[in-house]
C-alpha positions in Angstrom: 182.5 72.5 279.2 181.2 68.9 280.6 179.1 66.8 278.8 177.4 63.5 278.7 178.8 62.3 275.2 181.2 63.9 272.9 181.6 62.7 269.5 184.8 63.5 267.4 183.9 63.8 263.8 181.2 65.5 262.0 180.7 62.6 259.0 177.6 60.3 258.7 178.5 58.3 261.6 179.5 60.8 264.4 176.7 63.4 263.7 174.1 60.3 263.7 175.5 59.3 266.7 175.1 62.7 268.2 171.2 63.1 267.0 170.6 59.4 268.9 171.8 60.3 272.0 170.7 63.8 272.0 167.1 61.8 271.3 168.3 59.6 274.5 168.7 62.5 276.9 172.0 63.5 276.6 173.7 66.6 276.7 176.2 66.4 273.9 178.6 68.3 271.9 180.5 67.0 268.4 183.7 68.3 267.3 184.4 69.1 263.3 187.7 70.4 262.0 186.5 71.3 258.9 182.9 70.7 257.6 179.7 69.5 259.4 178.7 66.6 257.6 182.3 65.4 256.8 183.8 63.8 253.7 180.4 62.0 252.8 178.4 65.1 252.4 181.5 67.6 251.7 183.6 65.1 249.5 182.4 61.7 249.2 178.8 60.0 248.8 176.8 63.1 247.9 178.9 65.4 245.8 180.0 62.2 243.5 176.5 61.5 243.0 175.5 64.7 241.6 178.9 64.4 239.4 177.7 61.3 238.1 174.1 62.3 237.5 175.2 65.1 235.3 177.5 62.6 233.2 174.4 60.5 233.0 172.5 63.5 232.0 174.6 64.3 229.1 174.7 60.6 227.9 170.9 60.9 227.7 171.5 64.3 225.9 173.8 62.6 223.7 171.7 59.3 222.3 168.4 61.2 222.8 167.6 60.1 219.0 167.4 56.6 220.7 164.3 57.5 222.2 163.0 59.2 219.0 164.2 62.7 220.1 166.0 65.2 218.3 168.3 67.6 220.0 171.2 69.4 218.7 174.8 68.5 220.1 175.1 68.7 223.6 178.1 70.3 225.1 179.7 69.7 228.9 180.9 72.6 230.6 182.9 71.1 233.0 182.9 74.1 235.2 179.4 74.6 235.5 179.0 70.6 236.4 182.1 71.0 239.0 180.2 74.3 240.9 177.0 72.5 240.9 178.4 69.0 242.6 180.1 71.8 245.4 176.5 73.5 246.1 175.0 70.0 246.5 177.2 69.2 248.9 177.0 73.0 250.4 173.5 72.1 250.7 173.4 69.2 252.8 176.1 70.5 255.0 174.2 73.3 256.0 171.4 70.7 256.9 173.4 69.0 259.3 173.7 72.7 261.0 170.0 72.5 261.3 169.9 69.2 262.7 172.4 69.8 265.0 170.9 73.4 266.3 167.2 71.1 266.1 168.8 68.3 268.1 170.6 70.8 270.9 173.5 69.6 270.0 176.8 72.0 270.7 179.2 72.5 268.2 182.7 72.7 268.3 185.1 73.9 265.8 188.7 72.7 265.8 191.1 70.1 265.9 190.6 66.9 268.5 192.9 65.6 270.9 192.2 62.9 273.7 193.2 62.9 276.9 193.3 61.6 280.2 190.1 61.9 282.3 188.6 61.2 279.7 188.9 64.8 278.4 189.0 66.2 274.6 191.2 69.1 274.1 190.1 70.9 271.2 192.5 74.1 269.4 190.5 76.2 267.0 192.0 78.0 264.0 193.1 80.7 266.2 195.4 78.1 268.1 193.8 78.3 271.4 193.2 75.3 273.3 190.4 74.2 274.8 189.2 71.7 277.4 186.2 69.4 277.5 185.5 66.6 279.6 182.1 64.1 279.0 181.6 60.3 280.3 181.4 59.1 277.3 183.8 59.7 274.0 183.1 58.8 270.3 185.6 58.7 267.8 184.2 59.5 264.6 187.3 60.4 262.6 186.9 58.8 259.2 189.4 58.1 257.0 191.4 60.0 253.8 192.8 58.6 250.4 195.0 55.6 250.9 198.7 56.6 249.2 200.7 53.8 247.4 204.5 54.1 247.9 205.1 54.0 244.4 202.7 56.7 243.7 202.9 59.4 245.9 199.9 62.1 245.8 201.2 65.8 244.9 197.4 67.4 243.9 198.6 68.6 240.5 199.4 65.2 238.4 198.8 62.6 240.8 195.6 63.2 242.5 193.1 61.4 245.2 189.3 62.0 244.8 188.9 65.3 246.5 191.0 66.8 243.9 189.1 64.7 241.0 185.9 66.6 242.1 187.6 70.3 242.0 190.3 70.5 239.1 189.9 73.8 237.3 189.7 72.2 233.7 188.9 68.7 232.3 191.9 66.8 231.5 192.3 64.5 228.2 193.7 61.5 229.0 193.2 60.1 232.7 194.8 57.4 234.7 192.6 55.6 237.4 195.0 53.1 240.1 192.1 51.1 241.6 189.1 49.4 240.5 187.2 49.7 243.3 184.2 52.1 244.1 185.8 55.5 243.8 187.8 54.2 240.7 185.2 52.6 238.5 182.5 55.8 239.6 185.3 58.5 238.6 186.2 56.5 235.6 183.0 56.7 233.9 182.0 59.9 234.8 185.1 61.6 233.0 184.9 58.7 230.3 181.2 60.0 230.1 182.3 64.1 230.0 184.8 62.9 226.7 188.0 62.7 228.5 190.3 59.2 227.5 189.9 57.1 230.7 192.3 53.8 231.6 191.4 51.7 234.6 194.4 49.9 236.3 193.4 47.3 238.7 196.1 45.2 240.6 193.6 42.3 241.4 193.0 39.8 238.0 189.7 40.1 238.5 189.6 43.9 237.3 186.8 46.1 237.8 185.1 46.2 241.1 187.0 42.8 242.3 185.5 43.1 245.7 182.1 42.1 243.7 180.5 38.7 242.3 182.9 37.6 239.6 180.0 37.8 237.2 179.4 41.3 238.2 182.9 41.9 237.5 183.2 40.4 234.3 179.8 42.4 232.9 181.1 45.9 233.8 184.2 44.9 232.6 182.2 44.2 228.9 180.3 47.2 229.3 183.2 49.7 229.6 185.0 48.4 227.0 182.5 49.3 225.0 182.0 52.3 226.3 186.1 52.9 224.8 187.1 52.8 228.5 190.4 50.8 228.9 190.5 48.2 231.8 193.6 46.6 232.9 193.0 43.8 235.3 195.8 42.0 236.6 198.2 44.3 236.2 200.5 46.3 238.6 201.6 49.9 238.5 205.5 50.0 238.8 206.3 53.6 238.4 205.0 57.1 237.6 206.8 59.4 235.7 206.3 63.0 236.2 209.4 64.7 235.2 208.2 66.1 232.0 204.7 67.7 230.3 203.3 64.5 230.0 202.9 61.9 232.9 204.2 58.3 232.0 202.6 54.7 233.8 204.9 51.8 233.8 203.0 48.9 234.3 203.5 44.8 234.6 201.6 42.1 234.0 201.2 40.3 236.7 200.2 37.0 235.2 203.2 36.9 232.1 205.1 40.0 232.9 204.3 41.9 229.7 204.9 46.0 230.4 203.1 48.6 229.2 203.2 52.2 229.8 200.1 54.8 229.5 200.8 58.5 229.0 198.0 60.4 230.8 197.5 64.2 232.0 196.7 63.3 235.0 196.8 60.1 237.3 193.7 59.4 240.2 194.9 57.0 242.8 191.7 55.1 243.9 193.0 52.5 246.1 191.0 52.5 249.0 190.9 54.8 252.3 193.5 54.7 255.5 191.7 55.4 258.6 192.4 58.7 260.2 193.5 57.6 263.5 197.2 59.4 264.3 198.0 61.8 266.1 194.2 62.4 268.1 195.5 60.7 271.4 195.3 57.4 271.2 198.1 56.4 272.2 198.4 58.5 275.1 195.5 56.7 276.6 196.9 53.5 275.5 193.8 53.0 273.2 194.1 49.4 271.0 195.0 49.7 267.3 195.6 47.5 264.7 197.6 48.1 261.7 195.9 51.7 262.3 192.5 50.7 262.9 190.9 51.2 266.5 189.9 47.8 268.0 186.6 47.4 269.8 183.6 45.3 271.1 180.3 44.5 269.6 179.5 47.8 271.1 182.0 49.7 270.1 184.0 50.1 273.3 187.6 50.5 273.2 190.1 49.0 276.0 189.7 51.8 277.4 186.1 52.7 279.7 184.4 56.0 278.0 186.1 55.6 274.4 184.5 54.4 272.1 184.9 54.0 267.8 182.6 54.2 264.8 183.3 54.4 261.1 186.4 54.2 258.7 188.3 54.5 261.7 187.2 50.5 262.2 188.3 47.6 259.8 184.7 47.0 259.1 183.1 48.3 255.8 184.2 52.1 255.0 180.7 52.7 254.2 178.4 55.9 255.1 175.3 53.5 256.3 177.8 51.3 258.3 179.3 54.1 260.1 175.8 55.5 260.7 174.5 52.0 262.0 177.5 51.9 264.2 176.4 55.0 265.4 172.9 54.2 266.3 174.1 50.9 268.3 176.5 52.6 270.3 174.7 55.1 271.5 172.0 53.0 272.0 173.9 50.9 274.4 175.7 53.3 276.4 172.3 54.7 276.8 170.8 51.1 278.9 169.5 49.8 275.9 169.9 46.6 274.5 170.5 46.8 270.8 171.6 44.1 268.6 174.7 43.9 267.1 175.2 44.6 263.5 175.6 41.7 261.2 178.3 42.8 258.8 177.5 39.6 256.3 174.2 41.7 255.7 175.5 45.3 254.4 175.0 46.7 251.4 177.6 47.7 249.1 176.3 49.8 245.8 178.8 51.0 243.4 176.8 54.6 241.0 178.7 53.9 237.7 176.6 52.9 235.2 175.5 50.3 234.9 175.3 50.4 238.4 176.4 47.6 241.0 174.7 46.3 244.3 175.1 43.5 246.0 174.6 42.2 249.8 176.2 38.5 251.6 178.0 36.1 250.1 179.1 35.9 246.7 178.6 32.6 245.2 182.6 32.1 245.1 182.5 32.9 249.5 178.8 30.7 249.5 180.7 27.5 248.2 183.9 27.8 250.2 181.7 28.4 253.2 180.7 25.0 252.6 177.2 26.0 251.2 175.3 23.6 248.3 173.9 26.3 246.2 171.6 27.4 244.1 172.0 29.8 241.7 169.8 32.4 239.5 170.3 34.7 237.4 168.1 36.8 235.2 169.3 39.3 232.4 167.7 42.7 232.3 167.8 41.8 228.3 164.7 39.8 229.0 163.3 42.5 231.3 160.0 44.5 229.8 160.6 47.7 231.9 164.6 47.7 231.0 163.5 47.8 227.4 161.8 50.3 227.8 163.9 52.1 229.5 166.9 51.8 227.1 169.0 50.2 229.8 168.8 46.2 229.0 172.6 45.3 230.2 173.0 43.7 233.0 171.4 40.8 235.2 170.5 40.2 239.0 172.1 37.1 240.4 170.7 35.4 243.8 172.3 32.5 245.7 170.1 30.1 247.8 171.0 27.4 250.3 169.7 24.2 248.6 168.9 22.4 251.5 167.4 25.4 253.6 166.2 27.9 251.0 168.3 30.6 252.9 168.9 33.7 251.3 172.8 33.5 251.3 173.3 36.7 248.6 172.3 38.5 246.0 174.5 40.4 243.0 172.8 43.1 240.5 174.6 45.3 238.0 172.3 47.4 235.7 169.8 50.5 235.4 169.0 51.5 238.8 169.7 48.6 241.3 171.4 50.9 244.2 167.6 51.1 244.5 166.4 47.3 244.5 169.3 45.9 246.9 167.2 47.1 250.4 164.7 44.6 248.8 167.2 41.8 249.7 168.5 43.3 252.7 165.1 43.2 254.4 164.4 39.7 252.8 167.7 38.3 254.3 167.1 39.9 257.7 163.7 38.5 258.1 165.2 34.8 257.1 162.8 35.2 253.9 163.5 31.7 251.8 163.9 31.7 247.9 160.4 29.8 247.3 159.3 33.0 249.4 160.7 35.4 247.4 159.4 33.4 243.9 155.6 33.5 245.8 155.7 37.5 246.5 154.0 39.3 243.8 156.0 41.5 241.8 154.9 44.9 240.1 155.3 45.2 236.5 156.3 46.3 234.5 159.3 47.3 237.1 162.8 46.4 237.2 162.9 44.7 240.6 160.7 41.7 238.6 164.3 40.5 238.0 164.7 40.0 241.9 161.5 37.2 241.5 162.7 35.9 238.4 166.1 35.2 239.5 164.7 33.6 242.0 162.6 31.8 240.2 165.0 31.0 237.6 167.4 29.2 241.0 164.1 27.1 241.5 163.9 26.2 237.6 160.3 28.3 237.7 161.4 31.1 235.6 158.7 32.3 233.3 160.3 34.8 230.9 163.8 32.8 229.8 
């Protein structure tokens, strides 16, 4: 029952965390109320991603003649594409088994509680409780669906996102509340599938307003005419639910014009809450803020042997973040001497499509920063490979220090660009300058040629506008 390091929470931070210290010599156990894996595999990055796929699948399916193929209509059965998002995820959560019985890691099933000692108390389904003690702690909770007061989740007609990827039938006419990654993602994949989709974002800038405003604006163009309905700027009053139908009431926030949407179904997307009551904390007179845990550089609490990683943090509720939070505590309760992460250099992809990914400063942030920049920008319209590929909207957009070169940030929406953004990532982490970037030989035809050309195009050396 003792051990070196627990970790609490089974998600893509805490079970990274356990493989690097079980790599470092540890003895360690993790601690997973429900899934191994948690919501990333079971509920979040994964099983979206193989919803989406198959909505992109049957878009291809659907303008196949574009590409000089004929194919009779295609159909969506939305139960088929439900089941085979669940064994994805299935799938990968019985990989993190294997990694944790590879790793020697010990598993424990049940809910966490901290206590003094440091000690976790842990009651399984059965209701017996359990006591652990280790050095070293890790909370790893994660976080859930954040619920608005005026709209108040009940599972049947006001839903969060685990319930988006399991209904039993596909409804007609949807509601998204939020913008933001899970809304814009869920948006177009039941758009894509044929149900009627409106996108209410309280921010004016509408879709994705965490983004570039350019980014913004372009998604916003290509939903519309997709037939998806975006409301930016505009604020969700009430819900009613009392009869068959569900009725929005919404304001304008800029001239006060209402409007009201009748839906089947409404999907509250407006962010996560970190899941940090009732696991002890305050008990052990642990620091919080507004409900997220407060720690160090190196994740260390107030308190000696507890530490935080993840959603549970007000850093980025991302699954690489969490895992990269992971690796560098670990790493430094273990003697080493990691170096902090540098949170201006994460990236944030968004899998609707067009897709979105971006990394740093947007030029907006560059210039209030008190940066002179450079900007450029290069539409996948003038883009060979995207031509060819039938996917020409879009651009990628760089910003440049004029007097330095630095690579302040970068901004892509279009055909595949969750997979170009690493480019920039490692470019901005080596201090790579633009005129660097413009001198590295691109292959082509690719779509990552936009990345040089934008480049280019911030130096006035673009070739191809």
């Amino acid at each position: 029952m003792n051990f070196d390091l627990i970790v609490i929470g089974s998600g893509p931070g805490g079970y990274v965390a356990a493989i690097r210290a079980s790599q470092l010599g540890m003895n360690v156990a993790i601690v997973e109320r429900e899934s191994l894996g948690g919501i990333c595999l079971n509920w979040g990055c994964i099983p979206t991603k193989a919803l989406l796929k198959s909505a992109q699948v049957f878009e291809y399916l659907n303008h196949a003649e574009t590409y000089g193929i004929k194919t009779g209509k295609a159909t969506a059965d939305f139960g088929a594409v439900i089941k085979r998002s669940r064994d994805v995820a299935d799938s990968n959560s019985k990989g993190v088994q294997f990694l944790m019985k590879k790793n020697k890691i010990t598993v424990i099933m049940g809910n966490a509680k901290l206590a003094k000692g440091p000690k976790v108390v842990v009651t399984d389904a059965e209701g017996k409780a359990t006591e652990y003690t280790a050095q070293h702690i890790v909370v790893a909770t994660g976080g859930r669906a954040k619920e608005l007061p005026n709209l108040k989740i009940d599972g049947k007609k006001i839903i969060e996102y685990r319930k988006a990827m399991s209904l039993e039938s596909q409804p007609k006419r949807m509601v998204v509340v939020g913008a933001g990654a899970i809304g814009v993602e869920f948006g177009y994949f039941y758009h894509a599938l044929g149900t009627e989709v409106s996108i209410v974002e309280f921010l004016e800038q509408g879709l994705v307003p965490r983004e570039d405003a350019d980014v913004s604006k372009e998604l916003g163009k290509v939903f519309t005419k997709k037939g998806i309905k975006v409301y930016g700027g505009w604020a969700v009053e009430t819900v009613d639910t009392s009869g068959k139908e569900i009725k929005v009431n919404m304001k304008n926030r800029k001239d006060g014009k209402t409007e009201t949407i009748v839906c089947d179904v409404v999907l509250s997307a407006a962010g996560v809450t970190p899941n940090t009551e009732s696991i002890g904390l305050e008990e052990l007179g642990v620091v919080t803020d507004r409900g997220y845990i407060k720690v160090d550089d190196y994740y260390q609490t107030n308190v000696p042997g507890i530490y935080a990683i993840g959603d549970v943090l007000a850093t980025q509720a991302l699954a690489h973040v969490a895992s990269a939070e992971g690796i560098t505590c670990v790493e430094k309760i273990a003697g080493h001497h990691p170096e902090p992460i540098d949170y201006n250099n994460i990236p944030g992809c968004t899998y609707c499509s067009p897709e979105v990914a971006s990394v740093g400063y947007t030029e907006q942030a560059a210039k209030e920063a008190g940066y002179e920049v450079l900007i450029g920008k290069f539409p996948y319209s003038a883009s060979g490979k995207a031509k060819a590929a039938g996917h020409t909207e879009g651009f990628v957009k760089v910003i440049f220090d004029k007097k330095y070169g630095e690579w302040l940030g970068a901004h892509m929406i279009g055909y595949n660009v969750t997979e170009l953004i690493a480019e920039v990532v490692v470019a901005r982490k080596l201090e790579t300058t633009g005129h660097e970037i413009v001198k590295s030989i691109h292959p082509h035809p690719t779509m990552s040629e936009a990345i040089m050309e934008a480049a280019a195009a911030a130096y006035g050396e673009v070739i191809h506008l």
